[in-house]
C-alpha positions in Angstrom: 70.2 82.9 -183.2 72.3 83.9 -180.7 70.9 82.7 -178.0 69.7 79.4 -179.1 73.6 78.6 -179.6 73.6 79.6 -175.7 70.9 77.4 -174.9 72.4 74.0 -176.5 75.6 74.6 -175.1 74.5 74.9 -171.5 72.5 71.6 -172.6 75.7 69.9 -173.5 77.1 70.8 -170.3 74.5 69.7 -168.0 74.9 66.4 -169.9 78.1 66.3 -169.2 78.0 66.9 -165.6 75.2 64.2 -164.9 77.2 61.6 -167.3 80.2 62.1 -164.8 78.0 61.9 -162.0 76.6 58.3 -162.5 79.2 56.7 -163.8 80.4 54.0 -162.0 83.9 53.2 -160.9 85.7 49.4 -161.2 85.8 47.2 -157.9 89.7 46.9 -156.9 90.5 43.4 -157.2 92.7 43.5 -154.3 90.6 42.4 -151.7 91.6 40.4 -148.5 93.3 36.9 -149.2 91.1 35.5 -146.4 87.4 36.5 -148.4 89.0 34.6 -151.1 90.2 31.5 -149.2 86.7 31.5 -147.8 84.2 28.4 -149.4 81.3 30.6 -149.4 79.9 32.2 -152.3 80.8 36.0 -152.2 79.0 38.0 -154.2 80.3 40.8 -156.4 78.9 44.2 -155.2 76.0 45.3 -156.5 76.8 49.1 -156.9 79.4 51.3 -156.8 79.5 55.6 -156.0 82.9 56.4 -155.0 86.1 58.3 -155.7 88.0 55.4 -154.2 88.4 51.8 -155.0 85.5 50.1 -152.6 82.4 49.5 -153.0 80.1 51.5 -151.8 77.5 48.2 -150.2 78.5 44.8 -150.4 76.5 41.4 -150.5 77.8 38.5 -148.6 76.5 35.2 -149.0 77.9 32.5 -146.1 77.0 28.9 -144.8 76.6 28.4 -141.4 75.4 25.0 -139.2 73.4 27.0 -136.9 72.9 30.5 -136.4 75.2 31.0 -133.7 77.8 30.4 -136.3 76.7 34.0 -137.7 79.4 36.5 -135.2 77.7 39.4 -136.6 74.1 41.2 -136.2 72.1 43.7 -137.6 73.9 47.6 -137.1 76.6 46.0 -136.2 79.7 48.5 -137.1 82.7 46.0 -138.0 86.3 46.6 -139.2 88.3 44.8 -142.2 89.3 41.6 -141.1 86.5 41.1 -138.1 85.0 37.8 -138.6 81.6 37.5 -140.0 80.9 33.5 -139.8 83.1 31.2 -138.1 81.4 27.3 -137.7 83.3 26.3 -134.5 80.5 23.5 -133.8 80.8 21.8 -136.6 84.6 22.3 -136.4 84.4 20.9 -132.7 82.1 17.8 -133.5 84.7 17.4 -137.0 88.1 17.4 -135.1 86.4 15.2 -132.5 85.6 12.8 -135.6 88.7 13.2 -136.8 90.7 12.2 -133.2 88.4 9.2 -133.2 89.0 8.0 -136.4 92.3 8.8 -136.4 92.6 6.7 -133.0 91.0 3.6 -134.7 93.2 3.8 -137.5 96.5 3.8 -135.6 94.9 0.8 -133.6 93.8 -1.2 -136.4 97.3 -0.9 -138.1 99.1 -2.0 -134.7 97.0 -4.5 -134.1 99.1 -8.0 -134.5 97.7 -10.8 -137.0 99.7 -13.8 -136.2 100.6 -16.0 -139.3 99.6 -19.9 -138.3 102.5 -22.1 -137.3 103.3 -24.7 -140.3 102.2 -28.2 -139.1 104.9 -29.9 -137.1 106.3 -33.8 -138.8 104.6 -36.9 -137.5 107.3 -38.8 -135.8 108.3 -41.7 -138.6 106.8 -45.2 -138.0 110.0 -48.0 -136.7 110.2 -50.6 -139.3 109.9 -53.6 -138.2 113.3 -55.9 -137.5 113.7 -58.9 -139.7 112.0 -61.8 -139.0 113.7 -65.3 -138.6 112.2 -68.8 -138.0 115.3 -70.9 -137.8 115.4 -71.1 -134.3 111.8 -72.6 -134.1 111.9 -74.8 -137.6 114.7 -76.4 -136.6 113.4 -77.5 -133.3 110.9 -78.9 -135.1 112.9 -80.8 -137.4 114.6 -82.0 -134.2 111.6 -83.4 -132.4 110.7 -84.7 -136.4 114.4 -86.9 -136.1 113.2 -87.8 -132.6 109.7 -88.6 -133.4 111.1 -90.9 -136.9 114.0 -92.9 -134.6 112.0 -93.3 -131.7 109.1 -94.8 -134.4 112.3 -97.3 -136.1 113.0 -98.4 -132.5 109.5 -99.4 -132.1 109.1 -101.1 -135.1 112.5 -103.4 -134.5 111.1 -104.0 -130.7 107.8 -105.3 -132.1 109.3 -107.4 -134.5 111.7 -108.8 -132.2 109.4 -109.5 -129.4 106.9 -111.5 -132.3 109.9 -113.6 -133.4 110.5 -114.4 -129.4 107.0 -115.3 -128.6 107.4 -118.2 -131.6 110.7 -119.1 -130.6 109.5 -122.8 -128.2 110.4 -123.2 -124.2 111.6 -119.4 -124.2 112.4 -117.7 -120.8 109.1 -115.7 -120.0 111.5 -113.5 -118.1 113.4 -112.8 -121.3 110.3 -111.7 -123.0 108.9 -109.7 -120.2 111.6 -107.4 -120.6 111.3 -107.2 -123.8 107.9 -105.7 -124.0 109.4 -103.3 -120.9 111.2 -101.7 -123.2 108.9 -101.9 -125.8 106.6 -99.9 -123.3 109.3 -97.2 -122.9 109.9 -97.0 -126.3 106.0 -96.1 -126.7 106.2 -93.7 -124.3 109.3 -91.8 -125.7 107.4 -92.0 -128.9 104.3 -89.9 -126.9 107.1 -87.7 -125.5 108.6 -86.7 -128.7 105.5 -86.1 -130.6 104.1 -83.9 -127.9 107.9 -82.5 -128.1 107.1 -81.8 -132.2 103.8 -80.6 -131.6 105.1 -78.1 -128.7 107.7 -77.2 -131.5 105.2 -76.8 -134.3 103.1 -74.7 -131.8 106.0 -72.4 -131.3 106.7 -71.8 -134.6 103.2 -71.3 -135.3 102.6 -68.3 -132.6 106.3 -66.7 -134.4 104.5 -66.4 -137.6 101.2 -65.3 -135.9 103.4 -62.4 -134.0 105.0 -61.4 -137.3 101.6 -61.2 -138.8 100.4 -59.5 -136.0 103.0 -56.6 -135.7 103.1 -56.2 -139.3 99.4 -55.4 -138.7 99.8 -53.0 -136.1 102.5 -51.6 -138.1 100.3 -50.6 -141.0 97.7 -49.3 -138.7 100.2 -46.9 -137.0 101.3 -45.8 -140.6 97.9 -45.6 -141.7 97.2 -43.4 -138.6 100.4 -41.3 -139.2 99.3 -40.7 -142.6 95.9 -39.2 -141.5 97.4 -37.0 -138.8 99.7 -35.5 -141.6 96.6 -35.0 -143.8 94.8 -33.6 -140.8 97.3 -31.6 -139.8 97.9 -30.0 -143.7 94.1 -29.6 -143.8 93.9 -27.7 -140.7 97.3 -25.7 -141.7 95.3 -24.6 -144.8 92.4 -23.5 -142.8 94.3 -21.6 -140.8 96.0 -20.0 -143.5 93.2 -18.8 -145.5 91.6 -17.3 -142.3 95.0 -15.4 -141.9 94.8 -14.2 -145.1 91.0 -13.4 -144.6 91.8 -11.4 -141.8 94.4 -9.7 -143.5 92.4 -8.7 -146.4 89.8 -7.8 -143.8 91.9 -5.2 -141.8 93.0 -4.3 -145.3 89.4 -3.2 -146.3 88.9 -1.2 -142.8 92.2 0.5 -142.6 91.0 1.9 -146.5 87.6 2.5 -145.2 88.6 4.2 -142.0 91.2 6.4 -144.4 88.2 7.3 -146.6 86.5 8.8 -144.0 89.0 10.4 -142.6 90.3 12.2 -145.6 86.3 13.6 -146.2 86.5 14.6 -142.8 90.2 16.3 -142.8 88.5 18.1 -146.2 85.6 18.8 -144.1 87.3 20.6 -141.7 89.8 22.1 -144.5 86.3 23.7 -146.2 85.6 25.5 -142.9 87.4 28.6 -143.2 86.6 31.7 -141.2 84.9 33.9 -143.7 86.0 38.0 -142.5 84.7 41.4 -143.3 86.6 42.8 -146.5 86.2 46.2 -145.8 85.0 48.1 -142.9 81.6 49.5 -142.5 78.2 48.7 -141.0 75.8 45.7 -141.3 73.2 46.8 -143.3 70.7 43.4 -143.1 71.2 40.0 -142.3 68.6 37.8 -144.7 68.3 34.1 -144.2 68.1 32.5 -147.2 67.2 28.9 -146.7 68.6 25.3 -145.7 70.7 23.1 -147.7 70.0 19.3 -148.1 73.0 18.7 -146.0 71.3 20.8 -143.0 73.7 24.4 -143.5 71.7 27.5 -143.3 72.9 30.1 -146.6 72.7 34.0 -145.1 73.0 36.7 -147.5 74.5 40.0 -145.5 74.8 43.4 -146.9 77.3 45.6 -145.7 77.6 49.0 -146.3 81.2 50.1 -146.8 82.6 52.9 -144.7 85.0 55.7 -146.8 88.1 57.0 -145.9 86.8 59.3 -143.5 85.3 56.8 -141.5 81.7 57.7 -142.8 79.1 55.0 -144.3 77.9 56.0 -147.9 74.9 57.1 -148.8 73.0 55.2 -151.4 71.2 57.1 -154.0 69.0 53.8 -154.8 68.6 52.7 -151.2 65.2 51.8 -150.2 
């Protein structure tokens, strides 16, 4: 019985020894603050088998826009901190993007929109002076008085030369003269009408001037009116394409800030993604290409101890 209690102890012990053996220990969380400011997925690493704190292989996963992005090949030995992907294409085309729309911005906010002058005042229409006829009636009424003695003289002359011609063994001298001045009564009588109508023609072409200038007048008012509706209208017009254009830079200037800020968090995504720990490039695998046109690489690393040495991996193929 002896040795039987011999036999499951050294059992025990051997268990103990291979338990020890293949344990694994924790991943320090204390890596490198630029793997963690990286935008690529890191993965965690897939096995551990060391007295330290690193692992002992570690899988990388990166986007790149071409492979030339990738600083890093196959058997590559590479110290903490050495940079495995850095996109300085797409950086380069990006911060050219970003200069150009950063150009167009500044040049569409200092470019000048002038505000359309208000219409100037349509010079006021003169009214017209008051009119007056008196000048002109009473010449008429003048050459009226002429016309109406002139007309009483004739009558008295004809009657008086009648009564002469009956009167018997009369002078014929005596009424020659008579009917003289009968005769130049008649023709002051033609004088003075011609006088009134002259008169009446005067007055007549007053009131046709006053008609005609109070004519004119409403034209030129009418016309004034219609170059201060014009002018309002065209005021307007030019106001609401002001405003149009306002709103219109408006729109860009958001627009060209839009794009900007995707590309300025473009470029802020691009971070240089460096080696955590020290060691040798194991394999570089291609993984496939995004919708957006990125390649994904998946690299395994295989972490270097303290003395310098890689790891050996008891599960390596």
């Amino acid at each position: 019985m002896e040795w039987l209690s011999n036999l499951i102890s050294y059992g025990l012990a051997a268990a103990g020894v291979v338990f020890v053996s293949t344990s694994s220990f924790p991943v320090s969380n204390n890596q490198p603050d630029n793997l963690s400011a990286s935008p690529e997925p890191i993965s965690q690493p897939t096995s551990t088998d060391t007295a330290t704190t690193s692992p002992r292989r570690l899988t990388v996963t990166v986007k790149v826009a071409e492979p030339a992005d990738l600083k890093i090949a196959e058997g590559q030995e590479i110290k903490q901190g050495d940079i495995i992907s850095d996109r300085i294409s797409e950086k380069t085309r990006l911060t050219s993007q970003q200069k150009q729309l950063q150009l167009s911005l500044d040049r569409l906010k200092a470019a000048s929109i002038t505000p359309p002058a208000s219409p100037a005042p349509v010079p006021p229409v003169m009214a017209l002076p008051p009119v007056s006829y008196l000048e002109h009636e009473a010449a008429v009424e003048k050459t009226k008085a002429q016309i109406a003695s002139i007309t009483s003289e004739l009558d008295l002359k004809k009657q008086e030369i009648d009564y002469l011609s009956q009167v018997p063994n009369l002078d014929p001298i005596i009424l020659e003269h008579e009917q003289t001045k009968l005769a130049e009564l008649k023709q002051k009588h033609t004088a003075a009408v011609r006088d009134y109508q002259l008169a009446m023609g005067k007055l007549q072409t007053a009131k046709d001037n006053r008609k005609y200038q109070e004519y004119q007048a409403s034209v030129t008012e009418a016309q004034r009116i219609e170059q201060m509706n014009q002018a309002r209208l065209n005021y307007q017009q030019q106001l609401a394409e002001y405003e149009q254009r306002l709103a219109d830079r408006e729109f860009q200037v958001s627009q060209l800030q839009a794009k900007l800020n995707d590309v300025n968090n473009a470029i802020a995504s691009l971070s240089v993604v460096k080696a955590p720990y020290s060691g040798t490039v194991r394999r570089i695998k291609w993984i496939g290409q995004a919708p957006d046109g990125s390649l994904s690489a998946e690299i395994t690393l295989m972490v270097s101890n303290s003395n310098g040495s890689n790891l050996a991996l008891s599960d390596e193929q």
